[in-house]
C-alpha positions as a printed Julia matrix, in Angstrom:
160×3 Matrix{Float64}:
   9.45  -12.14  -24.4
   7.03  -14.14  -26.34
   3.74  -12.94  -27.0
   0.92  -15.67  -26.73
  -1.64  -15.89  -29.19
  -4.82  -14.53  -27.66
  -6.74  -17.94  -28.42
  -4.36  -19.52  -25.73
  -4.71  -16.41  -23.46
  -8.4   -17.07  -23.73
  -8.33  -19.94  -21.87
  -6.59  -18.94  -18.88
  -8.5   -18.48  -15.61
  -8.42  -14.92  -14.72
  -9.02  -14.15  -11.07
  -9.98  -10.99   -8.97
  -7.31  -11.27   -5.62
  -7.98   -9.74   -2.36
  -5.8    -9.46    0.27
  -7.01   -9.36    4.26
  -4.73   -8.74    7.7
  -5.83  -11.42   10.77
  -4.58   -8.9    13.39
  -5.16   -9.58   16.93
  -5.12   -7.55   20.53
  -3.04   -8.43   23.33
  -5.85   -9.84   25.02
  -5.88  -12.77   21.49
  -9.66  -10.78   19.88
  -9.86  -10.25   16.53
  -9.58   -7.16   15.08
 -12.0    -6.04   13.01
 -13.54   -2.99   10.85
 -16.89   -1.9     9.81
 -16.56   -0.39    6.27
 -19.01    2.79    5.26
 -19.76    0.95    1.88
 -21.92   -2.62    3.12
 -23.77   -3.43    6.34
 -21.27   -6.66    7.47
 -18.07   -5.78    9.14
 -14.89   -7.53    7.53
 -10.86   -8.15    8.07
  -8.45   -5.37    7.24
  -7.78   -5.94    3.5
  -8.14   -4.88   -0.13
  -8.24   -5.65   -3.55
  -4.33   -6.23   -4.62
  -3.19   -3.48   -7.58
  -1.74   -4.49  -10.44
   1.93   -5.07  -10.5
   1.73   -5.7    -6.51
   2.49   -8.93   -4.66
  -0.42  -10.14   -1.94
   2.37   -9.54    0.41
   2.78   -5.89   -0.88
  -0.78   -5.2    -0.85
  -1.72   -6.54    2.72
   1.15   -4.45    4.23
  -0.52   -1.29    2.21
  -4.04   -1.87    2.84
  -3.04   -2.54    7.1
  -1.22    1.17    6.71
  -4.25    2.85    4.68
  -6.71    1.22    6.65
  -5.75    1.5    10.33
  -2.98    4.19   10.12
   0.08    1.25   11.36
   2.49   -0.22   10.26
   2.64   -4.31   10.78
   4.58   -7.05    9.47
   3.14   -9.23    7.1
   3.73  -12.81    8.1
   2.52  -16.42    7.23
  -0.5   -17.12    4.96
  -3.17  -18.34    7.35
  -5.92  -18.61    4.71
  -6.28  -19.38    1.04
  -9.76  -19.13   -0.56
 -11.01  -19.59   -4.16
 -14.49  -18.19   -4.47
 -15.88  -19.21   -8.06
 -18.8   -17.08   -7.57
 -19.03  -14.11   -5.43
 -22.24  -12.35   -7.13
 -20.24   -9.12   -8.76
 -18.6    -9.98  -11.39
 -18.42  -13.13  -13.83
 -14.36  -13.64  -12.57
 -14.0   -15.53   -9.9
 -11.91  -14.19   -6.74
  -8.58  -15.24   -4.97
  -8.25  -14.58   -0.73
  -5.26  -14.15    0.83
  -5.59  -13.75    5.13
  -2.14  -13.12    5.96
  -0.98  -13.33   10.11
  -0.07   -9.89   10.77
   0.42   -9.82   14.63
  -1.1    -8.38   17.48
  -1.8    -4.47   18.05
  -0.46   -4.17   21.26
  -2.15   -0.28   21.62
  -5.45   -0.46   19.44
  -6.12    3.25   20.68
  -3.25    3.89   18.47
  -5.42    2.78   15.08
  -6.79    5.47   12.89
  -9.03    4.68   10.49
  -9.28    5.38    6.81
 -12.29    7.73    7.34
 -13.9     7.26    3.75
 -13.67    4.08    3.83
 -14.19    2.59    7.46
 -16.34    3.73   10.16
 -15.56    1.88   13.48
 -13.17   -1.09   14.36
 -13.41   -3.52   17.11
 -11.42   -6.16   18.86
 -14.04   -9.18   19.41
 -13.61  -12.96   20.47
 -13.39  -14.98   17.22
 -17.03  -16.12   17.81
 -18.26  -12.62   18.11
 -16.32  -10.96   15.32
 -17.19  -14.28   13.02
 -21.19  -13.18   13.86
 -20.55   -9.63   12.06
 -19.25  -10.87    8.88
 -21.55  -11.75    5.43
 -22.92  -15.7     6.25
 -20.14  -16.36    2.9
 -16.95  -14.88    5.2
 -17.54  -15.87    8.61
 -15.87  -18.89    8.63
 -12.54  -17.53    7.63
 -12.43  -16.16   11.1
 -12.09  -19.41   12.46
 -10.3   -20.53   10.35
  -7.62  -17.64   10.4
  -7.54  -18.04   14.15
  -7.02  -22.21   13.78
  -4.11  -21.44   10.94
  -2.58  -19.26   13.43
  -2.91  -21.44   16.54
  -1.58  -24.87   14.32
   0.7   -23.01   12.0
  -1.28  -24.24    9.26
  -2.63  -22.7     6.21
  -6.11  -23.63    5.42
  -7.51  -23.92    1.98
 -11.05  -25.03    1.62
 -12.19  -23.46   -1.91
 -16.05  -22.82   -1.88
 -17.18  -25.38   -4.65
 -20.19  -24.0    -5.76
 -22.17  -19.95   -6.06
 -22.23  -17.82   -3.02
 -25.12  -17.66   -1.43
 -27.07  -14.26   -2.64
């Protein structure tokens, strides 16, 4: 393989990528998790490791999170964040459809990392997420409902 010069690798965009789960209950609420590290609850998810494939790393953050297992289906969401206020790189989201959790008294959470979960209407579980995240909710459920993936890249900074 051909090594690049690093003047051209210079110029390439480099991009943080994190990975989240839109998981469901029977009942159609979202599920989602409050994490012990920040006050806003959030979707399953993770950063995605090196050498791993969003797919990859959505099906390993759903198992290390919540204790399951769950097929990783269609992308519902793709985000672009340019600035998300902690670090200079900007960040890639991935909200993949991963099903419905037919027993949610089956979930066990990742006990350093998350300290409750909750299955909400999309309204409700939009209200506990950072003012920059909540609309992904919505638009994770609409995705999911039209069988269309949504990409609306934030244009500008996050709001601090």
């Amino acid at each position: 393989m051909t090594q690049l010069p690093q003047a051209v690798l210079d110029r390439f965009a480099t991009s943080y990528a994190v990975v989240c789960a839109f998981i469901t209950d029977p009942e159609g609420r979202v599920l989602v998790v409050k994490p012990t590290y920040r006050p806003e609850w959030q979707f399953v998810g993770g950063m995605i490791d090196r050498g791993e494939s969003p797919h990859e790393a959505c099906a390993r953050e759903v198992k290390e999170e919540i204790g399951i297992d769950l097929p990783v289906g269609d992308l519902l969401v793709l985000d672009y964040v340019p600035d998300h206020g902690f670090d200079s790189a900007p960040m890639t989201v991935y909200i993949f459809d991963c099903g419905i959790v037919q027993d949610p008294a089956g979930i066990r959470l990742q006990a350093d990392e998350l300290a409750d979960f909750a299955c909400l209407p999309v309204d409700e579980a939009a209200a506990r997420f950072h003012s920059t995240n909540s609309a992904r909710v919505e638009r994770a459920a609409e995705a999911r409902r039209t069988g269309r993936t949504s990409y609306v890249p934030q244009s500008g900074p996050a709001p601090r």
